[in-house]
C-alpha positions in Angstrom: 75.4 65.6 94.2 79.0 65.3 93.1 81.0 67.8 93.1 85.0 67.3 92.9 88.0 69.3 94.3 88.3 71.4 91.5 84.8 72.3 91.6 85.4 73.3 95.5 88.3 75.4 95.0 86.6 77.2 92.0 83.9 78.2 94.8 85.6 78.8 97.4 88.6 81.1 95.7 85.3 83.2 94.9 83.1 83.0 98.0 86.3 84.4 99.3 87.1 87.1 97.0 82.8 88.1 97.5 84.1 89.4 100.9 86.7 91.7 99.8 85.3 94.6 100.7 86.1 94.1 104.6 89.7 94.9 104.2 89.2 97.2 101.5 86.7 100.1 102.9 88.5 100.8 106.0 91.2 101.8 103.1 88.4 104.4 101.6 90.7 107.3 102.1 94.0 106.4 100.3 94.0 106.7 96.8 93.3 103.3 94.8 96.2 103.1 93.3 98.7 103.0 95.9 96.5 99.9 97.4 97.1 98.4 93.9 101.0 99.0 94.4 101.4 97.9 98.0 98.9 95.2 97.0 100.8 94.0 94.1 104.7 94.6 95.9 103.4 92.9 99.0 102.1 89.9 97.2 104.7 89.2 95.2 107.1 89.8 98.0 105.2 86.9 100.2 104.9 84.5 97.7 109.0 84.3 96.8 109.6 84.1 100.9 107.1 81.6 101.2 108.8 79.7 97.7 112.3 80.5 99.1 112.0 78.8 102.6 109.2 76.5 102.6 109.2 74.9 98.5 113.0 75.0 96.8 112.6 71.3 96.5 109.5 71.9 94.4 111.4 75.0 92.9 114.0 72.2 92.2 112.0 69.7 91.0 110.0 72.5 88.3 113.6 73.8 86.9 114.7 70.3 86.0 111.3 69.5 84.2 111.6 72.8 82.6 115.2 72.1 81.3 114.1 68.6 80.2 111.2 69.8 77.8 111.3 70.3 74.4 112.0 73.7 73.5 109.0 74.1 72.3 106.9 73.3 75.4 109.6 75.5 77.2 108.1 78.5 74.6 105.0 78.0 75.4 105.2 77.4 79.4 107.4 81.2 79.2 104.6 82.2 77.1 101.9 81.7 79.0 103.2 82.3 82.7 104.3 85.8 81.1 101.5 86.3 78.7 99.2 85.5 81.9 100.9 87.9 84.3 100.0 90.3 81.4 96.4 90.2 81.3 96.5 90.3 85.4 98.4 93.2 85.6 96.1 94.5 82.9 93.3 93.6 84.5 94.5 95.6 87.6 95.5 98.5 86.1 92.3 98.5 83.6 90.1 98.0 86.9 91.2 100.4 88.8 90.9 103.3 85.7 87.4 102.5 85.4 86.4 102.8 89.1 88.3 105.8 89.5 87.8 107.8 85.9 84.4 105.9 84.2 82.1 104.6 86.7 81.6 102.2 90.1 79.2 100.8 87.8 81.1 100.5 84.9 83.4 98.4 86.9 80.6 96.2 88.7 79.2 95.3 85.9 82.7 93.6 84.4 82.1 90.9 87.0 79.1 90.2 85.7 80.0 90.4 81.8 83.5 88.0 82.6 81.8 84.6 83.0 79.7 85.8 79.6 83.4 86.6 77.9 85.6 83.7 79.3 82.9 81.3 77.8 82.8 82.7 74.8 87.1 82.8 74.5 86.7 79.1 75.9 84.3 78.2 73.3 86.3 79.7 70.1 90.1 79.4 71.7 89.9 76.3 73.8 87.5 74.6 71.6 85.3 74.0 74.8 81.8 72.0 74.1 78.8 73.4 76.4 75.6 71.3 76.6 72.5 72.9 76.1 71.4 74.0 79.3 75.1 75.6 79.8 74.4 77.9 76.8 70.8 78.7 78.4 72.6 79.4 81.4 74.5 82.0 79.3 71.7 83.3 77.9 70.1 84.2 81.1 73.2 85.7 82.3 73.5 88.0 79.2 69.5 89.2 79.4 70.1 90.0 83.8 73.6 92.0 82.3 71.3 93.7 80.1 68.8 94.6 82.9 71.7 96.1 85.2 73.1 98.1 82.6 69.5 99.4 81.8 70.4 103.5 81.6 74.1 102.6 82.1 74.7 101.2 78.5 78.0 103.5 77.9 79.2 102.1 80.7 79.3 98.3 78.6 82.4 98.8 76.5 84.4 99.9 79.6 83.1 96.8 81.7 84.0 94.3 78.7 87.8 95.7 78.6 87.4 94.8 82.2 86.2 91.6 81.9 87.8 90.4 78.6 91.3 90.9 80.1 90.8 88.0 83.2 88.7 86.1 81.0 91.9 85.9 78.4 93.7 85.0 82.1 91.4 82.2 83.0 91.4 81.0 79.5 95.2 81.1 79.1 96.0 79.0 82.5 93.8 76.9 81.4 96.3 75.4 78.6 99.2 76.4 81.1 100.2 73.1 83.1 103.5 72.3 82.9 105.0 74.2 85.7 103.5 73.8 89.5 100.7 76.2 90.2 101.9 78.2 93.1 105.4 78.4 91.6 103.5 80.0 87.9 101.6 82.5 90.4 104.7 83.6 92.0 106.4 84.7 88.6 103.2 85.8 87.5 102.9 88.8 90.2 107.0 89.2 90.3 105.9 90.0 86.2 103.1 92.2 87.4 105.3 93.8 90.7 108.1 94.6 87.7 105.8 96.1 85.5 104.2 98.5 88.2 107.6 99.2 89.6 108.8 102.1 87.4 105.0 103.6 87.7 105.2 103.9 91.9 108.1 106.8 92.2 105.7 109.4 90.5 102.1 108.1 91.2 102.1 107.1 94.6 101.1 108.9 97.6 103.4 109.5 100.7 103.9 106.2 102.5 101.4 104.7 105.0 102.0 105.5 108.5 98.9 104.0 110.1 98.7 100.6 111.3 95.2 100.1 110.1 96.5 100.3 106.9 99.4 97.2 107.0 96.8 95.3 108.8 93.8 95.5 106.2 96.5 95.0 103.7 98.1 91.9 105.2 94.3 90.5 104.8 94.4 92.1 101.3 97.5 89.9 100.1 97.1 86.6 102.0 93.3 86.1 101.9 91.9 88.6 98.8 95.0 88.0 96.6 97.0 85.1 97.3 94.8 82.7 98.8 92.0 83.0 96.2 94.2 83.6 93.1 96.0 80.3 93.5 93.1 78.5 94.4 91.7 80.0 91.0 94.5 78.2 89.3 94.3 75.3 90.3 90.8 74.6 89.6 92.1 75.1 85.7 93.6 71.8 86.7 90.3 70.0 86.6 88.0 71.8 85.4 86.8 74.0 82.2 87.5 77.6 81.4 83.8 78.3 81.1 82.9 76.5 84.3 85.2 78.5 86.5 84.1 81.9 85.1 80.4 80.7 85.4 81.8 80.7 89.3 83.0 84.3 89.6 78.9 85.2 89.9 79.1 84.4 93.3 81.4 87.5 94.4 79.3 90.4 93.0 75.8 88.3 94.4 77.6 88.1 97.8 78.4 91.7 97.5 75.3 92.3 96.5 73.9 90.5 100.1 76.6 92.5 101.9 74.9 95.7 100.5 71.6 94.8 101.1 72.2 93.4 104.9 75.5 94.9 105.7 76.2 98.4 104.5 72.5 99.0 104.4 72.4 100.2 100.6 69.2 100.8 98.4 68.3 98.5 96.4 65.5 98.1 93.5 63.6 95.4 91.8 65.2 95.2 89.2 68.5 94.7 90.6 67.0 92.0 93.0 65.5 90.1 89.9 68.7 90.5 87.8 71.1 88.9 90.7 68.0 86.1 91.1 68.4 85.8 87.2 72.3 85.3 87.8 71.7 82.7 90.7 69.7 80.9 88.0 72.3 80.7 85.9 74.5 79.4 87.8 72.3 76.5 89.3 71.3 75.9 85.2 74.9 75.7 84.2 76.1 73.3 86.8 73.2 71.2 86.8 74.8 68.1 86.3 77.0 68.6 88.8 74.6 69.7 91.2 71.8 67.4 90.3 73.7 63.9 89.2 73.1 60.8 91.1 75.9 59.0 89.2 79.4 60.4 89.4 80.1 62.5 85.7 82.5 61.1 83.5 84.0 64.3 83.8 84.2 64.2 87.7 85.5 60.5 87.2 88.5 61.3 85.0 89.7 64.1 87.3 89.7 62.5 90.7 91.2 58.8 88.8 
């Protein structure tokens, strides 16, 4: 088995996010969109101390690249560093209107959709080739989507709003490589912090006085926000669209686990079969990673 960097951060950024809900139900009883704003403020407010002390050279180094490009390529990194903070903060906001005005399952199911979508957008926007066994792994994804929205079917066009908006994320990082990962993420949630700004006078609740709450969202921004968003990006470094969203399965089947053996929710059958199905499908998609004596000539380029 061979499986490269990018490959391991692609895992790991979700395996990460799959345990989200540690810091986020002790928060239960504050409204979900002030965790979004002291989520999003808090972020954004960490990443430009960490940039300000700790990576001006690399700050540096990024703003004479940027003012040695062609004009062009400086169009298109603006474009897609702003254009990406976009769909996030879409995403976020889209997310959290579904889960508090549609459905919890409405929302759950956009995980599941998203690896569908973003290979889809990779296929038609990024021109990305699958082998045959990667489009059988989609397949199989699609029919165990199908099963968990059996009796929940209005709940679809809400969950692929959901999902189309991080898939259009993913897909636009992908092309977006030209300015230093970290550096991109920082503007990208300064973008998103901006945007949510002029919402937080009028829809936020009174401030947070308990120090349960800064604690669960310290985790929130460093280990479910930070952490796993950057480690997202730079697995666009090395690897395809499509194969990172194939990834994001792993959060809702380890939240599925956590349900089962944690919180001690019913499950059926058919829920079990469909997140089998899904483990399937990612095994079928990354089966020459997983399975390949020799290193890939994919895997060979990226680490040379």
């Amino acid at each position: 088995m061979r499986l490269n960097k990018y490959y391991s951060a692609a895992f790991l950024a979700f395996f990460v996010w799959g345990f989200f809900s540690f810091a986020l139900k002790p928060l239960h009883q504050y409204p979900s969109l002030d965790i979004l704003f002291y989520r999003v403020f808090f972020s954004a407010i960490t990443m430009i101390l960490i940039n300000v002390v700790f990576r001006r050279k690399v700050i540096k180094e990024n703003w004479n690249h940027f003012k040695n490009i062609s004009s062009k390529q400086q169009k298109k990194v603006v474009l897609l560093t702003l254009g990406g903070g976009v769909f996030l903060s879409s995403n976020w906001f889209v997310y959290i209107y579904v889960m508090n005005h549609v459905s919890v399952n409405a929302a759950s199911l956009a995980y599941l959709i998203c690896p569908i979508v973003t290979t889809v957008f990779a296929f038609y926007i990024l021109k990305e080739t699958l082998s045959k066994w990667q489009w059988i792994a989609v397949g199989i994804s699609f029919f165990s989507c199908i099963l968990l929205s059996f009796n929940h079917f209005q709940d679809i066009f809400y969950s692929l709003i959901t999902a189309a908006t991080y898939a259009l994320y993913l897909v636009s990082q992908r092309k977006n490589n030209d300015l230093d990962k970290f550096l991109g993420l920082t503007i990208q949630l300064i973008f998103t912090a901006l945007v949510l700004l002029p919402f937080y006078p009028k829809y936020s609740g009174a401030i947070p006085t308990e120090p349960l709450f800064y604690i669960c969202m310290f985790m929130i921004v460093v280990f479910f926000t930070i952490i796993p968003l950057f480690l997202n990006l730079y697995a666009l470094k090395g690897i395809n669209s499509s194969a990172v969203g194939i990834m994001i399965y792993i959060n809702p089947i380890i939240n599925f686990l956590l349900a089962l053996f944690y919180y001690n929710e019913q499950v059926n059958v058919l829920q079990l079969f469909s997140y089998f199905l899904i483990l399937i499908s990612i095994v079928v998609f990354n089966e020459k990673i997983l399975f390949s004596k020799k290193p890939t000539a994919v895997a060979t380029e990226l680490e040379s």
